[in-house]
C-alpha positions as CSV (number, residue, x, y, z in Angstrom):
1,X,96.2,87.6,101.9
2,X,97.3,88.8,98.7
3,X,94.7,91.2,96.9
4,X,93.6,88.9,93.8
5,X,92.9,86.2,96.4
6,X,91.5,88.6,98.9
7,X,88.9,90.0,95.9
8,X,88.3,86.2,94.6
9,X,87.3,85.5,98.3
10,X,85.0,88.5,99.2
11,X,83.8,88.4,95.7
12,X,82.3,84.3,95.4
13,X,80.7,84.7,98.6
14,X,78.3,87.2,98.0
15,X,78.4,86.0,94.4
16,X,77.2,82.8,95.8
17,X,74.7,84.4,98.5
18,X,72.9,87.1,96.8
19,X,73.8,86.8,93.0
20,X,70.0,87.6,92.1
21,X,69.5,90.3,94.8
22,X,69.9,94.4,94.4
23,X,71.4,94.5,97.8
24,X,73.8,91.6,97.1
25,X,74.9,93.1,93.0
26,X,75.5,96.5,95.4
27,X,77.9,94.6,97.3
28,X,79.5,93.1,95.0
29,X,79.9,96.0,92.4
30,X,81.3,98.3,95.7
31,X,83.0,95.6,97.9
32,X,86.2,94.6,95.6
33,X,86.7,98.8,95.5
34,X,86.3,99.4,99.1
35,X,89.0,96.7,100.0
36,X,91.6,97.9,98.0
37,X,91.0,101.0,99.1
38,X,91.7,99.2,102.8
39,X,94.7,97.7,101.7
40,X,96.3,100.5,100.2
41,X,95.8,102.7,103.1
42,X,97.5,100.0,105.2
43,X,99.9,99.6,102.7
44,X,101.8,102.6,103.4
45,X,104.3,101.2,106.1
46,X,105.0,105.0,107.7
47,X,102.2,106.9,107.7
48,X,98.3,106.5,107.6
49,X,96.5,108.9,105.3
50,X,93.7,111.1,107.0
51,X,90.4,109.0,106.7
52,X,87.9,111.5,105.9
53,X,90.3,113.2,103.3
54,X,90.6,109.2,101.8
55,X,87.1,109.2,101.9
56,X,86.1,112.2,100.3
57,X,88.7,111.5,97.9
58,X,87.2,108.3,96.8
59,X,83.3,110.3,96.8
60,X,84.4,112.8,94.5
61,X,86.1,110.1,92.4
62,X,82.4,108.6,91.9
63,X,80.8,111.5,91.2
64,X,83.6,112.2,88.6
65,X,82.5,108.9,87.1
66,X,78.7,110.0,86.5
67,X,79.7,112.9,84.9
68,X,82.3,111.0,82.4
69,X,79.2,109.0,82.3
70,X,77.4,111.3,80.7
71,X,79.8,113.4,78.2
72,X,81.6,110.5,77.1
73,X,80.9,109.8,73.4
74,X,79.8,106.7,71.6
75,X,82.4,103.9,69.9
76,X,81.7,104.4,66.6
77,X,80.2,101.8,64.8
78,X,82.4,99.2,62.3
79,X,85.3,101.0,63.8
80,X,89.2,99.7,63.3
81,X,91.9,98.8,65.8
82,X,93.5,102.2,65.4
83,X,90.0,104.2,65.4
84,X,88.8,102.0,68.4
85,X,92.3,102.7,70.1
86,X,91.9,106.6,69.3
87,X,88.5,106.3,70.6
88,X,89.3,105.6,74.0
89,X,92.5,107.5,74.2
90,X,90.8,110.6,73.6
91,X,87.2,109.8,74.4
92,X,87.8,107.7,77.3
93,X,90.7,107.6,78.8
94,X,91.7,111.9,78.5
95,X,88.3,112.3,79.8
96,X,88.3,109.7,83.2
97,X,91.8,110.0,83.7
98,X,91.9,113.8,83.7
99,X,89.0,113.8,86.5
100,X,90.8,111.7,88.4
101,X,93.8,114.0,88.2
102,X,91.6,117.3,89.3
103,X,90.2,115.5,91.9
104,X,93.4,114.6,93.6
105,X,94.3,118.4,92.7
106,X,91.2,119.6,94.1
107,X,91.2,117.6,97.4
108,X,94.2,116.2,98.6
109,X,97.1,117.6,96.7
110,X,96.3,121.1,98.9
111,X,95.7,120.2,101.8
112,X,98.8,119.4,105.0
113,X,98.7,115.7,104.6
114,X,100.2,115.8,101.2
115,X,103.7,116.5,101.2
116,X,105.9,113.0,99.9
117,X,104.8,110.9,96.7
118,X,103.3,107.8,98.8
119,X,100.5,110.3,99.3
120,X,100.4,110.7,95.8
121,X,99.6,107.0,95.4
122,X,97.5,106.7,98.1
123,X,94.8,109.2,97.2
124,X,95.5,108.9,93.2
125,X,94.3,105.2,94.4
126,X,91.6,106.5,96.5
127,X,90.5,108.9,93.2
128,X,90.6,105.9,90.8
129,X,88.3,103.3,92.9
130,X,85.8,105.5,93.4
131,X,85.4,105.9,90.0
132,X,85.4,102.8,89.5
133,X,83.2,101.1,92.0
134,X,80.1,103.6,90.4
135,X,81.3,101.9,87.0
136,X,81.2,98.3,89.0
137,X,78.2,99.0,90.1
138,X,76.0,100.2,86.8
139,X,78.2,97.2,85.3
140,X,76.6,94.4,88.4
141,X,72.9,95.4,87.7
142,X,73.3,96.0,84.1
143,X,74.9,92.9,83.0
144,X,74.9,90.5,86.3
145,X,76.9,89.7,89.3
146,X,79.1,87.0,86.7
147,X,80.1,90.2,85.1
148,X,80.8,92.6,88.4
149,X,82.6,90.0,89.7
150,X,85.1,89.4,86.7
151,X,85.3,93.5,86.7
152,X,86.8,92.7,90.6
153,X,89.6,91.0,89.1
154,X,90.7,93.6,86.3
155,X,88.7,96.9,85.7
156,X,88.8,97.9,89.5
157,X,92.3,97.6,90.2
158,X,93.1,99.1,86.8
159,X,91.4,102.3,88.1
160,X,93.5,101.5,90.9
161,X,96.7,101.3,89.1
162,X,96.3,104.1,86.9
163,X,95.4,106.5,89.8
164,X,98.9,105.1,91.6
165,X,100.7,105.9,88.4
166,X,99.5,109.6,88.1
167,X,98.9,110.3,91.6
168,X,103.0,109.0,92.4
169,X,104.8,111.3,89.8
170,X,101.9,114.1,91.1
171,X,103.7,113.4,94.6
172,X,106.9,113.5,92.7
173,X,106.5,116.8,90.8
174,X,105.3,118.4,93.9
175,X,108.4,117.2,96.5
176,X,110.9,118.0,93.5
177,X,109.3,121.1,92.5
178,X,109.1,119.8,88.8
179,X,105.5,120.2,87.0
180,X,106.2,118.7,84.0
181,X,106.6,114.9,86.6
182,X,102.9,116.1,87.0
183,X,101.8,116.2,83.3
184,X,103.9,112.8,82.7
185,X,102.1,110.8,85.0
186,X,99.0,111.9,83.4
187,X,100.1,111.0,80.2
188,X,101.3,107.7,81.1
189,X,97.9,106.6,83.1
190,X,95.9,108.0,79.7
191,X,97.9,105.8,77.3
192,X,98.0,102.9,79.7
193,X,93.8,103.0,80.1
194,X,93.6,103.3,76.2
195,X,95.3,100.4,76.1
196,X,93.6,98.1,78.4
197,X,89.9,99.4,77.1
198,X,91.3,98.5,73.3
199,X,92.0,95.3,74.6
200,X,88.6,94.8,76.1
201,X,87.2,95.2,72.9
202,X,88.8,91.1,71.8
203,X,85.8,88.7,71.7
204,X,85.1,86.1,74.0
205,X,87.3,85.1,76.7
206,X,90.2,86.5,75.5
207,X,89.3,89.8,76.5
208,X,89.4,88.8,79.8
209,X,92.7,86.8,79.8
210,X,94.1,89.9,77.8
211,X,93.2,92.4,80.1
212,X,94.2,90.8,83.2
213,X,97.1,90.0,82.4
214,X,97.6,93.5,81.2
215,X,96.2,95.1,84.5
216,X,98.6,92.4,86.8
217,X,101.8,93.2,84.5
218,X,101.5,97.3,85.1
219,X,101.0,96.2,88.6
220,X,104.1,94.6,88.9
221,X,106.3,96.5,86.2
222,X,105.1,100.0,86.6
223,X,102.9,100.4,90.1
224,X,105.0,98.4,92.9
225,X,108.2,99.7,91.5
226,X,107.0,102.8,92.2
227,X,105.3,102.1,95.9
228,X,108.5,100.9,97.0
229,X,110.7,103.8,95.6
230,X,108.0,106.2,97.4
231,X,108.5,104.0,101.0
232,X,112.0,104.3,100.2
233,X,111.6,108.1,100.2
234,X,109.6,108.5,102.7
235,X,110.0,111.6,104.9
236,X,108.5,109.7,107.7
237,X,110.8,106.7,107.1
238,X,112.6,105.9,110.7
239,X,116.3,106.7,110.3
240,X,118.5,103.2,109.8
């Protein structure tokens, strides 16, 4: 099942079941996270991450969210498409994206598992949805289960995508012994979440279709370019 359909599933039925319910907005703000954090690990074709180093990956990724939470400024009020934009690359973006890149630094990046740039995406993935499944959640019993569950289609695998982005050229700059892949990747994850949270800020509907189809195209452009390129690279790739 592909992931959009896998999400749409998971995501109506408890929708349907326990819309009204704290234990069913839980689920539903944390469920769409915890299966993409499923697929990904199954997604490398050569070798499976370590499960508690996933895992505390994906804690500390949460906890990083409370704490951008908390020091992230206010959009100012009135504010322009450039001032809005500048907003949340520097007051957003710097700040969630950066503590998604210590985290990976922290954790996995250190430790014996992670020595080829698959890892890189894996647990930049694993960094980026559990940041955003604490954001899913606030955003299910804040704002309802209609709003968690759109956020299933395009705010949690942006998280997603971002983290792949920074956490491949982090697995690139370590295997080719060049930093400044690193710094890069960073950059590039920044400017693409500036981009997607400006666009978040259309009224109506259009913010949806607008950042959807924003999240889906780096997907597909940008993030499974790069998954293939890293399986391709693989040190644990069978020889042909």
């Amino acid at each position: 099942m592909s992931i959009a359909g896998a999400i749409f599933v998971l995501g109506a039925i408890l929708f349907t079941l326990h819309v009204d319910r704290a234990d069913g907005l839980f689920a539903l703000g944390v469920a769409p996270a915890l299966y993409l954090l499923w697929h990904f690990h199954h997604a490398d074709k050569y070798k499976k991450e370590s499960v508690p180093l996933l895992l505390g990956t994906f804690v500390l990724g949460a906890v990083c969210a409370v704490i951008a939470a908390v020091i992230e400024p206010s959009l100012p009020q009135n504010a322009g498409l450039g001032l809005t934009f500048l907003y949340f690359l520097f007051g957003v973006a710097l700040i969630e994206e950066s503590a998604k890149f210590l985290v990976v630094i922290a954790l996995p990046f250190r430790s014996k598992y992670f020595d080829e740039a698959m890892d890189g995406v894996i647990f930049g993935i694993a960094a980026g949805l559990g940041f955003a499944a604490i954001e899913n959640i606030f955003y299910a019993f804040a704002y309802g289960g209609t709003v968690a569950l759109f956020r299933a289609f395009v705010s949690v695998p942006g998280h997603a995508f971002y983290g792949a982005i920074m956490g491949y050229h982090l697995g690139e700059a370590k295997v080719q012994h060049k930093p400044w892949l690193a710094v890069r990747g960073l950059a590039l994850a920044i400017l693409l979440h500036a981009v997607f949270d400006t666009l978040a800020q259309v009224t109506g509907a259009w913010a949806f279709i607008l950042t959807a189809l924003f999240v889906w195209f780096v997907y597909f452009t940008i993030v499974k370019k790069e998954i293939a390129k890293a399986q391709s690279e693989s040190l644990y790739r069978p020889a042909p």
